[in-house]
N, C-alpha and C positions, 0 to 999 in steps of 0.2 A: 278273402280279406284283402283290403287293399288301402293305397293311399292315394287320394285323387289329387291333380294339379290345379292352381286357380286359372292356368289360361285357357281362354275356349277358344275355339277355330273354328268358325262356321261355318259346314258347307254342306252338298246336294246332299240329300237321303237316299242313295246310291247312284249306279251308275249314271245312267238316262231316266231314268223313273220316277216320277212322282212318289214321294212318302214310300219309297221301296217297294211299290202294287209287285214286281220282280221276283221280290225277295223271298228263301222256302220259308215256309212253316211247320217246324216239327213241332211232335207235341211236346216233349220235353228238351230243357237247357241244361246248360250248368248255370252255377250262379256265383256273380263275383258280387259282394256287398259292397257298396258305397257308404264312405263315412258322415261327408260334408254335404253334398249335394247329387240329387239323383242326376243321369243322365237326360237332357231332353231331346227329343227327335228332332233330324236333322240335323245335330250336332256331331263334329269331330273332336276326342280331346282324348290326350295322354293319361292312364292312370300307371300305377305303381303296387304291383302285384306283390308280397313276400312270404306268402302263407306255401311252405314245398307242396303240400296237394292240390291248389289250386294251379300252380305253376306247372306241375308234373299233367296237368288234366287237361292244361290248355296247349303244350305241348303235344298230348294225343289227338287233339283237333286238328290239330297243323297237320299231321303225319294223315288224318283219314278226310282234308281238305274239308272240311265243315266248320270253318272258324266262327260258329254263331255262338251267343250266349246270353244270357241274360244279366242286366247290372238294377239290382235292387235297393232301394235307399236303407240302410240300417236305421233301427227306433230309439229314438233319443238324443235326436241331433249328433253336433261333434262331439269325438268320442275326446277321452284327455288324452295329455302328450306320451304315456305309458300305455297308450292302445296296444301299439306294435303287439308289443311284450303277452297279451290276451286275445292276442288276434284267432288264436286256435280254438278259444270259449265260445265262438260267434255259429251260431244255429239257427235254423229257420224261420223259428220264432222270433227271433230277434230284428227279423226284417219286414217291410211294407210290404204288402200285397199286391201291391202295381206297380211294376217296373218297368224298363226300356229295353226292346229287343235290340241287341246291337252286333257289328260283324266285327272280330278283329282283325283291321289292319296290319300290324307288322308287333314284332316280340321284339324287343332288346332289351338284354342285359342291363341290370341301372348299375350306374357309378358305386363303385367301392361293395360289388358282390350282392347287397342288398336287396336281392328279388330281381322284378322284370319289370320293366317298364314296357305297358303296352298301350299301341295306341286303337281304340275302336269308334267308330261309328255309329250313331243310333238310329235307328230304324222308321220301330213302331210300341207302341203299348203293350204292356202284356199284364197277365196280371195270374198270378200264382192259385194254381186249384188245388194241387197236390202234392206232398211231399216223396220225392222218392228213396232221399237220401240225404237224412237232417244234418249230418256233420259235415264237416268239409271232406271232398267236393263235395257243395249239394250241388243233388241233382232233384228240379222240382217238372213237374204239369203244368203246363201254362196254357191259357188260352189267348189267341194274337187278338188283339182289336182290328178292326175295319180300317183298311188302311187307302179310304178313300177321301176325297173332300166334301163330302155329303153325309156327314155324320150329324149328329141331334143340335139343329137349331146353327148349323153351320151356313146354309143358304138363305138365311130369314135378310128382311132389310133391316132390321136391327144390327144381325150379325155386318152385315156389311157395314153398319155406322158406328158400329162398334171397331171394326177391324181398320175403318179410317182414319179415327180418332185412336188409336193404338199409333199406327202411322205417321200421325203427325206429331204425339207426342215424343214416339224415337227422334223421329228427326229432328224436334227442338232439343231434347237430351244430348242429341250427336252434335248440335252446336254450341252448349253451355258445358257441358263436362268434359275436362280435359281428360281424363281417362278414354270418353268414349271417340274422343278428337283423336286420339293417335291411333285407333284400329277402324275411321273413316272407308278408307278405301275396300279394306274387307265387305263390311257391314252394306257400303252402297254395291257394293257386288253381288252380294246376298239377296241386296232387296229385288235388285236386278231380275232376278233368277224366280223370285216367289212369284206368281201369281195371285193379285189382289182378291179373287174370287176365292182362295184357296185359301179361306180364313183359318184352319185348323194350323195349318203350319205355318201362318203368320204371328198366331198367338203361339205356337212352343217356340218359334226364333226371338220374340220378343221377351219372351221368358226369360230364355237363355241367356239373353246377354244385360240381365239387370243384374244387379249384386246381394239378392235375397237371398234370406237363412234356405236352407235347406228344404225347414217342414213347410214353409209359403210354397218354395217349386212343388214339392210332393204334393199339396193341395192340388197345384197346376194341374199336375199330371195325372190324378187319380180324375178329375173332374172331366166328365164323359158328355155333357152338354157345351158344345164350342161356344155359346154364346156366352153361357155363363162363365167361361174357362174367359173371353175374353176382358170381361168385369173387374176377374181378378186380376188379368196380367194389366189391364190400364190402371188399377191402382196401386201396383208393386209400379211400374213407371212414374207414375206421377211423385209416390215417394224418392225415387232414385232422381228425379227430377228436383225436387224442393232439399236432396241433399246436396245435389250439384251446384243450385243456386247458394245454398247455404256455403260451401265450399268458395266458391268463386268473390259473395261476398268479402269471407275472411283473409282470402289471397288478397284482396281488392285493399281492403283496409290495411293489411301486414304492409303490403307494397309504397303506401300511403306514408305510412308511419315509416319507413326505413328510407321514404325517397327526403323527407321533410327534416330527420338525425342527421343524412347524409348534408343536405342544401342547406344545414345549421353549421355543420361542421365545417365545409366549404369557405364559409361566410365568417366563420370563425378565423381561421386560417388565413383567409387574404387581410381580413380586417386585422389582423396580429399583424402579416406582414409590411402593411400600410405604416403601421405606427411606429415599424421599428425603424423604416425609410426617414420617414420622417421623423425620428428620435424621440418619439413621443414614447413609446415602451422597446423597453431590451426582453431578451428571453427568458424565458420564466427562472430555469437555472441560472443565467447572467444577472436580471435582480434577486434572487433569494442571496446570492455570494454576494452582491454589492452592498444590501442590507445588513449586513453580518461583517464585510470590512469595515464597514463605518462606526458599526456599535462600538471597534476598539480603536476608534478616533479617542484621544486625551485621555487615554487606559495604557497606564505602565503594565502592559504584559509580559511575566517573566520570559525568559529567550527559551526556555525548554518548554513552556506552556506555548507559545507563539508556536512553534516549531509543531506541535502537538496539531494545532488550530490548520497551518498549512498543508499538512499532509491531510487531513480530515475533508478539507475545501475541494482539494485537488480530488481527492476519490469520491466524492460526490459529483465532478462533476461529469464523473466517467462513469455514473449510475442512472440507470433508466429509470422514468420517473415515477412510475408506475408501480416499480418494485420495493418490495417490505424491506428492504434492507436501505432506500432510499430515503425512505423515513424514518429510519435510525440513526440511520445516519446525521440529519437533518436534524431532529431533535437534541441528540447530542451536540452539534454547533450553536442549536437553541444558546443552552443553557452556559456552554462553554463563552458564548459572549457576550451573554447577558452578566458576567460575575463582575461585579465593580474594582477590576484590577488595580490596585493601586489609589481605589479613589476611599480618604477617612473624610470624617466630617472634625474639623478641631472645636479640644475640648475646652468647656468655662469653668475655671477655677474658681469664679469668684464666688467665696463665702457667702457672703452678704444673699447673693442669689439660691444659693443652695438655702439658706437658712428660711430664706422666703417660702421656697418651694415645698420644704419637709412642713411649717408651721402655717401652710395654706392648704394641705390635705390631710393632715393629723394633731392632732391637739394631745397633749401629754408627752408620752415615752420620750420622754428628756436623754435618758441613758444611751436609746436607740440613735438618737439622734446625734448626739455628742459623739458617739462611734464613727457614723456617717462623715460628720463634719471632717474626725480626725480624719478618714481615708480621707479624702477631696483635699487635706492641707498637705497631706505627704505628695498625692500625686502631683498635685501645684509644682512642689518642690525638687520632686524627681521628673517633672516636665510629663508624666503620663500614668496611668492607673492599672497598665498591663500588668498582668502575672498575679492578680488576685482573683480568684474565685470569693465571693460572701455568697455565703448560706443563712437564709435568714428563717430562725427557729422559733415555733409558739405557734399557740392553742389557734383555732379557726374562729375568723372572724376578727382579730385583729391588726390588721392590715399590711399583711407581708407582700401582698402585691401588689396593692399601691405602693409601699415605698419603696418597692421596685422602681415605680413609675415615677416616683419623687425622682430620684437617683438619676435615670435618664435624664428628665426634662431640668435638673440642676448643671448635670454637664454638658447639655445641649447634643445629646447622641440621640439616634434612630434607636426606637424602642419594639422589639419581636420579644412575644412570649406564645408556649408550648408547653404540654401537660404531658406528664408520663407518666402519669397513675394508670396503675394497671396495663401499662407500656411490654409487652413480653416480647417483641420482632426487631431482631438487630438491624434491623433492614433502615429503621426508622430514623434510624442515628447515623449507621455506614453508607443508607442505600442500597438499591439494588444493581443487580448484575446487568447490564446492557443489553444480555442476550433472552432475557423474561419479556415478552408481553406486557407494556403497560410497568415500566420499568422507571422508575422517579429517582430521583437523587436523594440525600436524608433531612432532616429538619435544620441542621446547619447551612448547607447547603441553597434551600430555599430560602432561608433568611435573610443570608445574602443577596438574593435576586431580589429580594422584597424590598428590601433597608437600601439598598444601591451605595453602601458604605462596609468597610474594610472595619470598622470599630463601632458594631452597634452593641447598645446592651439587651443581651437574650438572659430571655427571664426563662429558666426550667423549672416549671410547678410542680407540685404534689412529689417531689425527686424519692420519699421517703415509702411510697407507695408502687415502685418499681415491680413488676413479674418477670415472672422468668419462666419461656417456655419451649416448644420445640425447635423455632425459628433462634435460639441462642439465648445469652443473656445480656440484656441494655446495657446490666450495670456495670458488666466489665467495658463494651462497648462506649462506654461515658470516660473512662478511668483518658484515653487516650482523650478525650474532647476536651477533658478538664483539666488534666495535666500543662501547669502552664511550661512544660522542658519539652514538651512532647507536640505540642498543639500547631506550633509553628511549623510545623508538615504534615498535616491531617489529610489522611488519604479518603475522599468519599467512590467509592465502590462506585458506582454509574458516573462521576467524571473521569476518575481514577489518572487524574495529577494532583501534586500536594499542592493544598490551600494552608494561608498562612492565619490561623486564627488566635493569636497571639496578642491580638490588638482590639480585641473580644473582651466587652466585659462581661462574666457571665454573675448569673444571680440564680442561688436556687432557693426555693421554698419549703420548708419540711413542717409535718406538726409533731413530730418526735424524733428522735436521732439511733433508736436502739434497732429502726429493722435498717437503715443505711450501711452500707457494708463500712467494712474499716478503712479500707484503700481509697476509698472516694469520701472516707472521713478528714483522711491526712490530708486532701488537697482543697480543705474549707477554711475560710477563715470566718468562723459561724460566732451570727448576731440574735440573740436571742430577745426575745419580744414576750412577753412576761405576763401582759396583759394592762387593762385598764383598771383602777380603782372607780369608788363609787363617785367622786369629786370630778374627777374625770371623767367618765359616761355623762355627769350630768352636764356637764359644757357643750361636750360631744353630742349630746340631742337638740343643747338648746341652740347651738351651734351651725349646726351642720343637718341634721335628720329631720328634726321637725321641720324649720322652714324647705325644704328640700319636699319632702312627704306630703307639705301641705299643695305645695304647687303641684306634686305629680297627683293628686286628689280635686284640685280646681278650685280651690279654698282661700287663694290668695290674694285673687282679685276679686271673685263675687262675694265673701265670705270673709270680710277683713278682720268679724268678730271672732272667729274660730282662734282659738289658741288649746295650749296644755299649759296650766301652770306650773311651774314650780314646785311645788310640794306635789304634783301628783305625777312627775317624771321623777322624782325621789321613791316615792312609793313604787313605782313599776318596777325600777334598777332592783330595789332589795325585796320586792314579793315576788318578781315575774324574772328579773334578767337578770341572774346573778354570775352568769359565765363570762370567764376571763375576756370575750370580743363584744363587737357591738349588732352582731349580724342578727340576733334573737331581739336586741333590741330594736334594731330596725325593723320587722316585722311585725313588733305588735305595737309601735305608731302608727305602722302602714295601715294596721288594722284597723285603728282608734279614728285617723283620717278618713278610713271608708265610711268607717260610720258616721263620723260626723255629716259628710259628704251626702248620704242617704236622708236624716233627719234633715237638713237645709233644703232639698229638693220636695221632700212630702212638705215641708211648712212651707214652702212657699209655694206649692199647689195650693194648696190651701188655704193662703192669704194667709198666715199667723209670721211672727217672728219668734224663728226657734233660737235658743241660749244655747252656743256651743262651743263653753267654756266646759272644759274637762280638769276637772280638781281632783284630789284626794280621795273625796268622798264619794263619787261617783264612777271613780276610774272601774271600777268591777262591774258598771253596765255595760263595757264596752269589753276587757280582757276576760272576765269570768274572775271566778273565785282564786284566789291568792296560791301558788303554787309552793311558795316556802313560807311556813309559821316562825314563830320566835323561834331563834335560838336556845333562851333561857328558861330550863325546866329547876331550878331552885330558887328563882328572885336572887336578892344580892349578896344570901349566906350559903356555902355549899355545904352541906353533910358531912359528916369525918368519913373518911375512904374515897371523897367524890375528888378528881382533880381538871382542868381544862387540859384539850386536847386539839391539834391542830391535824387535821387531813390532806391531803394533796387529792386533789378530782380534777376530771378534764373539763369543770367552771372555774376553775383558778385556785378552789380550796375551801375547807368547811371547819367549823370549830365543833367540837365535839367533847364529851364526857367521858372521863375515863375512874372506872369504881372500882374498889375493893370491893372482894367479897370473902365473908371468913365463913368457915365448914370446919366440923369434927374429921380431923384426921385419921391417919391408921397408924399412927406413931411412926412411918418411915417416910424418909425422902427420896425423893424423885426429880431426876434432874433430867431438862429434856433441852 
């Protein structure tokens, strides 16, 4: 058992002699197995012996001067990296038939105790008859091959055109492949020495120093016709050849490609420093800092925020540019001087203008609106609107956030809205930690950056449909946002200096107030929105939706006949929309319009004029069948025990019946 080395060292086949003609022939060897690659004749190379009865057997050679032995290829190619460990399972069988007589040269010790590194010589052929001793040591029969150059098809002119073109394609291999360029001077020393007639060992030297598996050399070596032996070894070359050009190519192109990064880079570089000569660019660090002193040109920066700003400047610019913390860094001066320090937009008091803006998006909710009014006359008078939170309450659909938006655009402030339905990450509202991946500040926070004003109104929607989950709870998370004692140094978590939101007007949205907690109830001053009557929705369509519906349908210029009359948006509101908003109602004009929309397009394929006036009478071509019947199940007399009954539902409310009914008692009472 052993382990063979990959470098080969080529030299004579003994002393003065041709192919070892010298050399003895006994009949029987010991036999050391090869794992990788068999020995070829003429070669000199180190193997590595560990198996103690092979080492103890080659030690009794030494002592009776017969250091000859036989090295056979083991079956199966390379063995795995747990060989070592099985080396003592390896048997005769396990080995090729024709192996390489060799002498060993010299025994040493290998590094770190591990067997013997030995080095030997290879001869001639041999090839196994008989076992004499299957385990380690074997000891087999061999019979030596002809160890002359006049063996089968060795002196043909074939052979010789064969073993020239062998020849020349080493030599073109020795000048394309850098592997076989650094053992030049060996190889031409070698060839020195061979004899071109001498094709038997020109073909096992050419063998020898290609880089084929193992079982191709074992073909080599068992193959007992030199001509045919040289067939093989010119196309194990010729591969080792088209891998050397293959190789040189991709050197060729790699070198290509790093000389061409390199002479970018170069050019990059002078050309930066060109332009900073000439003040045409500063350094990359020198403008990202100058961009960033500038943004707090005409921004009153608090002196502890400012301070914040210069030490953050300063340690960036003492950070490589490269590095993850340089972008943290950097982001965070982002955002820290992007925040509109200082800068409000001032507010319009005038009535007259609010009153416009509430009665130019909404029609009705008088009550809502007289609410409205009063705030905007106090703030008038107290000179600002800070320190109220409205909450504005009611069914979906009837217009809490637009008059959100009314509100805004009446006091002429930057308008931000944000939904927290089903909002459960406190992160959202505090921000996150600086030190997270992909780390954002919270919804307040960007708002500011957005609005670029110190007193925008942020609209918080759906506030009523809050979660709450492993990340914390918003809601208490809000208590401090909305608190207007508290607001005025609102800590966000990823800037983490206080921002003064104070001058904030916030608005939130709810369709009920019973899942709102209580703490975030106390800081509402909640406007409730109640809904629309019938009188009202139909203004509100004729108003507003229909012509609206028609143009987003195409209806208003090609189709100036298309309308809804009258009576049959009465009929929709009390068979089809009866819910407290108009959002159901918008949908099914939306409807009514497509259809129209479809019927004008087929008639005037067709050459006709279609009639697409929607009445009364026809509105259930276009909605379907009526969704709410009468009311009235007794005409105008009710029955004794029958009484009227009012409901509360989430369409605004339903009138209903309420009976007696009398039964044979059981003579007691029951009181529940």
């Amino acid at each position: 058992s052993k382990r063979q080395n990959t470098a080969l060292v080529p030299r004579g086949a003994g002393a003065d002699t041709p192919q070892g003609r010298s050399i003895p022939t006994p009949p029987s060897v010991l036999v050391i197995p090869a794992t990788r690659r068999p020995i070829m004749p003429g070669f000199t190379t180190a193997i590595t012996v560990t198996n103690p009865a092979i080492i103890k057997a080659i030690a009794d050679l030494g002592h009776r001067d017969t250091p000859h032995v036989g090295v056979f290829l083991r079956k199966g190619g390379e063995p795995p990296d747990s060989w070592e460990s099985k080396e003592l399972d390896v048997t005769a069988d396990d080995l090729h038939q024709v192996g390489t007589f060799v002498q060993i040269m010299q025994a040493i010790p290998a590094h770190g105790g591990r067997g013997v590194n030995v080095v030997i010589n290879g001869h001639r052929r041999i090839t196994m008859e008989e076992v004499l001793n299957r385990e380690a040591p074997i000891q087999v029969k061999v019979q030596h091959w002809a160890a002359t150059p006049s063996g089968p098809g060795a002196t043909s002119e074939s052979a010789q055109a064969y073993a020239n073109e062998a020849m020349s394609t080493l030599k073109e291999l020795v000048a394309v492949s850098p592997l076989f360029r650094e053992q030049m001077s060996q190889i031409q020393e070698m060839l020195q020495r061979i004899d071109m007639r001498d094709t038997s060992r020109l073909a096992d030297f050419a063998a020898g120093m290609t880089s084929a598996s193992g079982d191709e050399l074992q073909e080599v070596l068992e193959e007992a016709n030199v001509e045919k032996r040289l067939q093989m070894v010119i196309e194990l070359l010729r591969k080792e050849l088209e891998i050397a050009r293959l190789q040189v190519k991709i050197n060729t192109q790699m070198e290509d490609k790093m000389n061409k990064s390199q002479r970018e880079f170069l050019l990059r570089e002078q050309l930066k420093q060109i332009k900073k000569e000439l003040g045409l660019e500063t350094d990359d660090k020198e403008a990202l800092t100058q961009r960033m002193k500038e943004r707090l040109t005409g921004k009153n920066v608090p002196e502890d925020i400012q301070k914040v700003i210069d030490e953050e400047l300063e340690k960036l610019t003492g950070l490589e540019k490269n590095s993850s913390e340089f972008n943290v860094s950097r982001n965070y001066l982002e955002w820290l001087t992007y925040m509109p320090w200082g800068i409000t937009s001032t507010d319009n008091f005038d009535l007259g203008k609010a009153r416009e803006a509430l009665d130019t998006t909404h029609y009705g909710l008088s009550d809502v609106k007289k609410r409205i009014m009063e705030f905007i006359a106090v703030g008038k008078l107290h000179g600002s609107v800070q320190g109220k939170i409205i909450c504005l309450v009611g069914p979906p659909g009837v217009g809490k956030t637009s008059v959100g938006k009314s509100i805004a655009s009446a006091l002429d402030r930057e308008f931000y809205r944000f939904s927290v339905g089903g909002l459960s990450d406190v992160s959202e509202i505090k921000g996150h930690r600086r030190t997270y991946v992909g780390a954002m500040p919270g919804k307040p926070v960007q708002c500011l950056k957005h609005t670029q004003t110190c007193n925008p109104v942020i609209l918080i929607d759906e506030i009523d449909k809050l979660s709450r989950g492993i990340q914390g709870d918003p809601a208490s998370a809000l208590l401090e946002l909305l608190d207007p004692g508290q607001n005025g140094t609102f800590v966000d978590h990823y800037l983490d200096v206080p921002l003064d939101l104070s001058k904030v007007l916030f608005i939130c949205t709810a369709n009920v107030m019973d899942t709102i907690p209580g703490p975030l109830q106390d800081r509402f001053e909640i406007i409730r929105l109640s809904g629309y009557d019938q009188p009202e929705k139909v203004e509100i369509a004729q108003k507003h939706i229909i012509p609206s519906k028609l143009k987003e349908a195409g209806l208003d210029g090609h189709q100036p006949g298309a309308e809804i009359d009258h009576a049959a948006v009465e009929s929709l509101i009390r068979w089809y929309c009866r819910e407290a908003g108009v959002r159901n109602l918008e949908k099914h004009i939306s409807q009514i319009c497509r259809k129209l929309a479809l019927e004008a397009v087929e008639a005037e394929e067709k050459g006709n004029e279609a009639s697409l006036t929607v009445t009364a009478d026809n509105l259930s071509d276009y909605v379907g069948k009526q969704v709410f019947t009468s009311d009235r199940l007794y005409g105008d007399e009710q029955p004794p025990g029958v009484v009227m009954g009012l409901a509360w539902t989430a369409m605004g409310g339903s009138a209903l019946y309420i009976e007696g009914v009398d039964f044979r008692g059981k003579g007691a009472l029951q009181t529940t």
